[in-house]
N, C-alpha and C positions, 0 to 999 in steps of 0.2 A: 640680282634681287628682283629683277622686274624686267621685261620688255613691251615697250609703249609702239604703240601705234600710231604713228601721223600719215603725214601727206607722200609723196611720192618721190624717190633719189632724197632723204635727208643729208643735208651736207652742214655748212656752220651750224654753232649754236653759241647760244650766251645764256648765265644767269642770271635776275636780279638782284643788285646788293643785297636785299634781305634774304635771299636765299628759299623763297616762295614761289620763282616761277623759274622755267627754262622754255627760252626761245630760240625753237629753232627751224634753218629756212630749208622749205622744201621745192629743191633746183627743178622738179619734171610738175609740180603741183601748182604754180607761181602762188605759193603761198606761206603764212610761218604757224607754226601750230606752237601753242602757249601751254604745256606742260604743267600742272599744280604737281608740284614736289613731294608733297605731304602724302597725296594720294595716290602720286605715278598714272595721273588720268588725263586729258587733253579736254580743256575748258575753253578754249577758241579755238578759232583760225583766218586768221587775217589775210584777206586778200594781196597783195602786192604787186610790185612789173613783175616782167619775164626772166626767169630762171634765176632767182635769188640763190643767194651764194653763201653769204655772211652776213651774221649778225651783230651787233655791240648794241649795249643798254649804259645810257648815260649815270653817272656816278650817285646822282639823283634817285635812279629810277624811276626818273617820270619820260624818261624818252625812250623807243628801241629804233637804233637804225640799221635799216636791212638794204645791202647792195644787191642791186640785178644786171645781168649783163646786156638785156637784149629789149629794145622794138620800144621805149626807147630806153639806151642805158642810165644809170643813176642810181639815189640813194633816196628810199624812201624812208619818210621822218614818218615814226607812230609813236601818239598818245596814248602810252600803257594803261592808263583808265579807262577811256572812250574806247580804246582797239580800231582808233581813229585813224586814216592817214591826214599827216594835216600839213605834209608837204613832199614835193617831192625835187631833190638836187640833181639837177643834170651833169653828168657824167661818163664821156665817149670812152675809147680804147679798150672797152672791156671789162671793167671795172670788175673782181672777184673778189677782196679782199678787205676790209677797213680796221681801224680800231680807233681807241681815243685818248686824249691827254687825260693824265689821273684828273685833273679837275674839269676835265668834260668841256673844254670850250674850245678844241678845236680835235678835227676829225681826218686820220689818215685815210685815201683812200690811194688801194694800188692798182695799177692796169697793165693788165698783162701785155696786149698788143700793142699797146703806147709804152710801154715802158717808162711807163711813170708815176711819182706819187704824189697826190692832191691834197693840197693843206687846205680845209676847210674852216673858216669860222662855224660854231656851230649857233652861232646868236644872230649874224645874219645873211645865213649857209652861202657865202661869198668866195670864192677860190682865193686865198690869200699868196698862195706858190704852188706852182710844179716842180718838182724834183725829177729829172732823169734818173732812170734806176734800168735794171733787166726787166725780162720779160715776171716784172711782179705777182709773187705766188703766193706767198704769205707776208705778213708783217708784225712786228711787237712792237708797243711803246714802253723805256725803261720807264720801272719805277718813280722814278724822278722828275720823268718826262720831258728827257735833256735827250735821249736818241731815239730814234726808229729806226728797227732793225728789219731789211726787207731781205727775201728769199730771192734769188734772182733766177731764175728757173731753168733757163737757156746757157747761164753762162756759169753754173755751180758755185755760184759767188752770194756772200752773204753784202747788200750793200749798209754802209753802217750813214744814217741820215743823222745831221748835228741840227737841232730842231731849232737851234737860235740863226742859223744862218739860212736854214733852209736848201742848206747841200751837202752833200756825200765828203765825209770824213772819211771815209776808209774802204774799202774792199775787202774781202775774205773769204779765200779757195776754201770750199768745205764740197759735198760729196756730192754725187749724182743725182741733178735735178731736186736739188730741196724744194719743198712744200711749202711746210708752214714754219713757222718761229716761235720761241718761248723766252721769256726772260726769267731766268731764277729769284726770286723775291728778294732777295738783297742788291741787284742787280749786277752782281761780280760776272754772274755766267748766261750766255746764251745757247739754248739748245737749236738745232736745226735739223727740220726731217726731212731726209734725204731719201726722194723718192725711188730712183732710178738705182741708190747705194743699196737701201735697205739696209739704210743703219741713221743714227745719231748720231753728229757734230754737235762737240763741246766746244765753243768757244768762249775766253778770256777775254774781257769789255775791258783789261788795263790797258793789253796789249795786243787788241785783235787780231790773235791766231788761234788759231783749232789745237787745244791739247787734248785730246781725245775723240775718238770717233768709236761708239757703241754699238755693235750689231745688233740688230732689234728682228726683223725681216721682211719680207720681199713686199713691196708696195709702202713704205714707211709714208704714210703722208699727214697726218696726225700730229703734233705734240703738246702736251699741258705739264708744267712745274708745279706741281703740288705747294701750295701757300705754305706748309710746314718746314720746305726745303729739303725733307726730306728720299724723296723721289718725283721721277719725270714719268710720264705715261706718254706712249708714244702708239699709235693706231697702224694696223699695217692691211695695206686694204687689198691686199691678192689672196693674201693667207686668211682674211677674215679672224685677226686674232687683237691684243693689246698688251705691249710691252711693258711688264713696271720694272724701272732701271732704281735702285743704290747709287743716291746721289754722292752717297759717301768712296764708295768703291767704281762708280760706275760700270756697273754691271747689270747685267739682267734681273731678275731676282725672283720673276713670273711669265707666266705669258696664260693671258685670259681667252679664253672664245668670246667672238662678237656675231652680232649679225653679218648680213653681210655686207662686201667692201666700208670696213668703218673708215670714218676720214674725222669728223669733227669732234671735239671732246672738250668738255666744261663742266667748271667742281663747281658744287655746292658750297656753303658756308661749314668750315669746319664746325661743329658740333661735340667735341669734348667732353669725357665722363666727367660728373662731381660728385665730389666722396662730401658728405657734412656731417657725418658723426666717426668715431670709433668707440667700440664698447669691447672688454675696458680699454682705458687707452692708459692702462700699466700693467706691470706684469714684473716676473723678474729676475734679475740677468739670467738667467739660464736656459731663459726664452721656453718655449713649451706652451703659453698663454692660447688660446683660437682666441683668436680676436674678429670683431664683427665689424666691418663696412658699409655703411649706408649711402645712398644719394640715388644718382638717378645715370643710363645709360650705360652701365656696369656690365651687361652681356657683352662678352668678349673679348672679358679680363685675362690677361695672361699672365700677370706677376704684381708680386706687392712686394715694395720693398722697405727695410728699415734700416735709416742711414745707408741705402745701398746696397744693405744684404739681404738676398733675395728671403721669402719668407719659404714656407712648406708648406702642401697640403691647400693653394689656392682654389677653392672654389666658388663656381658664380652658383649662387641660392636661386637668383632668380634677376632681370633688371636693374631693380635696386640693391640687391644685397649680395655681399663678396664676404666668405670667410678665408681664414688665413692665421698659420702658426705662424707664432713670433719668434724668428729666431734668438740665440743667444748674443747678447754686448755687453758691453760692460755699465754701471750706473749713468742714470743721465738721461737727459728729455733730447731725444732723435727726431728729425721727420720719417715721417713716411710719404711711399707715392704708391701710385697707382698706374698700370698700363690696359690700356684696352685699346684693341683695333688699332695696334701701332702710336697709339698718341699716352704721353706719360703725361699724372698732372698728380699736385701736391695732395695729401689727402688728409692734413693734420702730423697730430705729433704722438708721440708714444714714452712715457718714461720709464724708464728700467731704474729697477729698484735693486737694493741688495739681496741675495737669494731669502733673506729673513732679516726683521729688523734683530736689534742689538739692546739689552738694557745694562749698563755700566753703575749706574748707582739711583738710588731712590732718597727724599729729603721731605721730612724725616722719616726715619726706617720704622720709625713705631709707633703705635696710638691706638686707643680706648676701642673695645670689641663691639660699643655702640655705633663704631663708622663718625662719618660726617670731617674725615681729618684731610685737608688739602698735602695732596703730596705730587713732589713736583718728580718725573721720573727722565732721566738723563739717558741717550745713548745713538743708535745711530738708525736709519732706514724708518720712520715714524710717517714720512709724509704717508698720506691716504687711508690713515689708521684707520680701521674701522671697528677696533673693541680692542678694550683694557678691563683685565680681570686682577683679582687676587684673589690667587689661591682659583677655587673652581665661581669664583663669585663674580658676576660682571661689576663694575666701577660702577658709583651711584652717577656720575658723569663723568665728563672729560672731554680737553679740549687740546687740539695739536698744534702748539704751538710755533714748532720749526721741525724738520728733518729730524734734531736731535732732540726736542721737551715735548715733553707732555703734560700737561696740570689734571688728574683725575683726584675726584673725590671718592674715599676710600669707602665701602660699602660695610653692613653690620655683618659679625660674625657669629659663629655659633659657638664659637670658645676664643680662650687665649692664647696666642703660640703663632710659631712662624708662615708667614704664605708666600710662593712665589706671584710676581707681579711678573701679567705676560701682557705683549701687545700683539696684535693681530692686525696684518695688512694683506690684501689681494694675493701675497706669493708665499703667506703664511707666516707662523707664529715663533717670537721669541723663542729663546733654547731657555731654560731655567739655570741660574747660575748663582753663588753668594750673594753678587752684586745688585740682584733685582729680590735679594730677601726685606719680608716687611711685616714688623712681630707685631704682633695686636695683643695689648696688655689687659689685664683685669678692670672694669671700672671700681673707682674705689665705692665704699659704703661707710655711710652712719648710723648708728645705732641709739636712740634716745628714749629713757625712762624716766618715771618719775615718781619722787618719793610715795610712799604709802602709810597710809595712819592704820594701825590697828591698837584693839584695847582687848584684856585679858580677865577671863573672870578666876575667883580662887580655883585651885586642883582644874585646870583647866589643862591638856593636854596634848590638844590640837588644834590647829590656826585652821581657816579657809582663805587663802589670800585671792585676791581680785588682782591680777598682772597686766600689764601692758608696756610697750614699748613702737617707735615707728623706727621701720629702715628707708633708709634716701640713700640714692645713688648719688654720689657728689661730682661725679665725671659729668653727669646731663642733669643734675639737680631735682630728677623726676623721683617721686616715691618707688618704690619697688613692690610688687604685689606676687601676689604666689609664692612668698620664700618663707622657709620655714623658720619660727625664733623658738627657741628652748628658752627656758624660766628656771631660774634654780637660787635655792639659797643653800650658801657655801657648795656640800657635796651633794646635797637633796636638789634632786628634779621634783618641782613642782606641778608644772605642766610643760607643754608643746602646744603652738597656735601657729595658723598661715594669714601672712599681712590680706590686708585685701586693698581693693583699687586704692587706696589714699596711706597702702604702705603701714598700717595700723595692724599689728599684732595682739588679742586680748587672750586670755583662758583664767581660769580661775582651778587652786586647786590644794590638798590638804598637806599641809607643812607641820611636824612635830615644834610645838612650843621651845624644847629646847633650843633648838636650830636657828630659828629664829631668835629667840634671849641673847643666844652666843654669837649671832654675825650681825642680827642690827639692820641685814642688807640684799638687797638678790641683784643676779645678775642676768643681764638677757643678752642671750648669746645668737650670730648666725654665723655657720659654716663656709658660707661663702659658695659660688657654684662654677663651673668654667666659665662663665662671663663675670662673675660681681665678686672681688677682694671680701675677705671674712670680718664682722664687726663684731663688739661687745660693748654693751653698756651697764653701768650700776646704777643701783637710787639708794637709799633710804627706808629702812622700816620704822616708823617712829609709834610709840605708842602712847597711847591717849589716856589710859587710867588704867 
């Protein structure tokens, strides 16, 4: 990704906790150059003694201590604000190596020509113990910070320090000239780089012995355990290359070019994709859906999975966005994840629907072709409904009540007669079947008239009658307008009139006197239409003189 420029022979480094700086000491430069992460730029450089070696940053990060070997030896104490030195711990034999307890209060230092290691208070930098050890090469503090693990250089021995006693619990043959020390983040395993082997010591902190030894190559003197557990990176400084071992297999699994002779090596703060949306985030069984992935850190996605089963057609959009076919499962709200750059993280959930929802029965199956009828619709695959129709008509509303109900209000129609009710979800629409028929009946009608007075002069032969009558819709109670009513007395049409807004039918028109004499009565008729049941009403002809 980058190669940075410092000071001169870079050897230790360290990060701090927040993952904003790298410090590291340059052995020919007496100096530490402060790295900004973000940018891969070098923002100081700190003076120090002679031929600094190692660094460690307090747990805090408010402190970096950096050991030197020479003129005169020790540890110098720097205020990472100030880039201050605000003290400096004397310490002979050589000193090349330090680290520190996870809670920062006391500080290992190893010596190689003394062969020994220095417990230091870090509160009032006081030598609390020396430890006899090898010719001290590297060292690790566990986890825990119940061991330290030192490289013995001279004598290919790993020494295992008991940090309550302040002395060597254990010994352990491991390979040619180890280097430096790693402790795998659980603290079950110690790595050990073996300079002279060119290779990696696996060592077992249950039962300190070496079950494995990793070829890595020639100049091993490097090692870091990856915080994920996952793999060990190991530096090999003849070849100018970088081992990544499968902690799982322990095996090789790469080998990187480096500058030249690497030796020190320090991770950053993992950094992890998030995924915070999916769209849609259902689909159904049959998988087929692109689903879409959002969040941030997404370049260099390699797999998406659902419940586990890899998906199809993974691609990075861009950063934040990953597409991805949903494979096939069966019903049911799955996780999903996400992998990028080796690291897998949850990315939500997904639910598989049935390939189509299902309608089994409807309640009640029938009602008025004005709509407005609550009907309640039964069956299976409803969650995420997103339209409910009858017939070609979408629903005046509806609301999803469960997986299996629905409550939609049934919309007006353009006649009377049967319609299939479908529902429609993300993976598609009901099949049409008996069970989702739903008959939309006539609304009924009334028909009202009212008597008529007429009077008759002698040899008179033909009436004028003045007609009227109103139709209502009794199903909505509303007048009816636009329909047409016939007027007739007995077999005689009289006239034909269309109601108007208030449902009032009038016409007026010429009836033979007989017709009238002999029925007394007329009758006002309507036909009825594909929405409105057929009425008729009668009155009274009554005459006056």
């Amino acid at each position: 990704m980058a190669t940075i420029d410092v000071g001169s022979a870079p050897t230790g480094m360290a990060i701090t906790p927040d993952g904003s700086q790298a410090w590291v000491a340059n052995g020919a430069s007496d100096s530490v150059s402060v790295i900004d992460t973000a940018t891969h730029s070098v923002v100081a450089a700190v003076a120090v003694g002679r031929t600094p070696q190692s660094v460690a940053i307090s747990p805090d990060g408010g402190r970096a201590y950096v050991v030197h070997t020479d003129s005169p030896a020790g540890v110098d104490v720097i205020d990472t604000s100030s880039l201050a030195v605000t003290a400096t711990i004397a310490a002979d034999g050589f000193p090349d190596i330090l680290g520190l307890s996870p809670d920062g209060g006391r500080l290992y230092v190893g010596h190689f020509s003394s062969k020994t290691v220095s417990v230091i208070d870090t509160v009032s930098s006081a030598v609390t113990a020396t430890v006899p050890v090898g010719n001290a090469a590297g060292l690790a503090v566990s986890p825990d910070g119940a061991h330290v693990y030192v490289a013995d250089y001279n004598d290919n021995r790993l020494s295992v320090i008991d940090t309550a006693t302040a002395t060597v619990s254990a010994t352990v043959p491991v390979g040619s000239l180890p280097q430096n020390v790693a402790v795998s983040p659980d603290g079950r395993l110690v790595y050990v780089a073996n300079r002279g082997g060119g290779s990696v010591s696996v060592v077992d902190t249950a039962t300190n012995t070496v079950v494995a030894t990793v070829p890595t190559g020639a100049g091993t003197s490097g090692v870091l355990a990856d915080p994920d557990g996952t793999r060990v990176y190991a530096t090999n400084t003849f070849v100018n290359t970088m081992s990544v071992i499968d902690t799982a297999t322990l095996t090789v699994t790469a080998s990187v070019p480096t500058g030249s002779r690497p030796w020190g090596l320090a991770m950053g703060k993992a950094v992890p994709p998030v995924v915070t949306a999916i769209a849609p985030d259902r689909g159904p069984a049959t998988g087929g859906i692109t689903v879409t992935l959002t969040g941030s850190r997404l370049t260099g996605t390699t797999a998406v999975t659902f419940d586990g089963t890899p998906a199809s057609g993974v691609t990075v959009v861009d950063d934040t966005t990953v597409t991805a076919t949903a494979p096939a499962h069966t019903p049911g709200t799955v996780g999903v994840a996400l992998t990028a750059k080796g690291r897998t993280v949850t990315a939500g959930s997904y639910t598989y629907q049935p390939s189509a929802p299902t309608i089994t029965g409807v309640t009640p199956a029938k009602g008025p072709v004005s709509g407005g009828t609550a009907v309640t619709i039964i069956g299976t695959g409803f969650t995420g409904a997103t339209a409910v129709a009858f017939g070609a008509v979408p629903a005046a509303s509806f609301t999803v009540r469960s997986d299996t109900q629905i409550t939609a209000t049934a919309p007006a129609a353009t006649a009377a007669g049967p319609a299939d009710v479908s529902v429609t979800v993300p993976s598609g629409s009901s099949t049409t079947s008996p069970a989702d028929r739903y008959t939309y009946t006539r609304d009924t009608t009334r028909l009202t008239a009212a008597p008529l007075l007429f009077s008759l002069t002698p040899g008179q032969l033909s009436i004028n009658l003045n007609l009227s009558a109103t139709l209502t819709d009794t199903t909505t109670g509303k007048p009816v307008s636009g329909a047409t009513v016939r007027f007739a007395v007995g077999a005689t049409t009289v006239c034909s009139a269309t109601t108007n807004a208030a449902g009032i039918a009038t016409c007026a028109g010429p009836c033979p006197v007989v017709a009238v004499l002999l029925h007394l009565g007329y009758t006002a008729g309507f036909t009825g239409t594909p929405t409105l049941e057929a009425a008729t009403a009668t009155a009274g002809l009554i005459r006056t003189g």
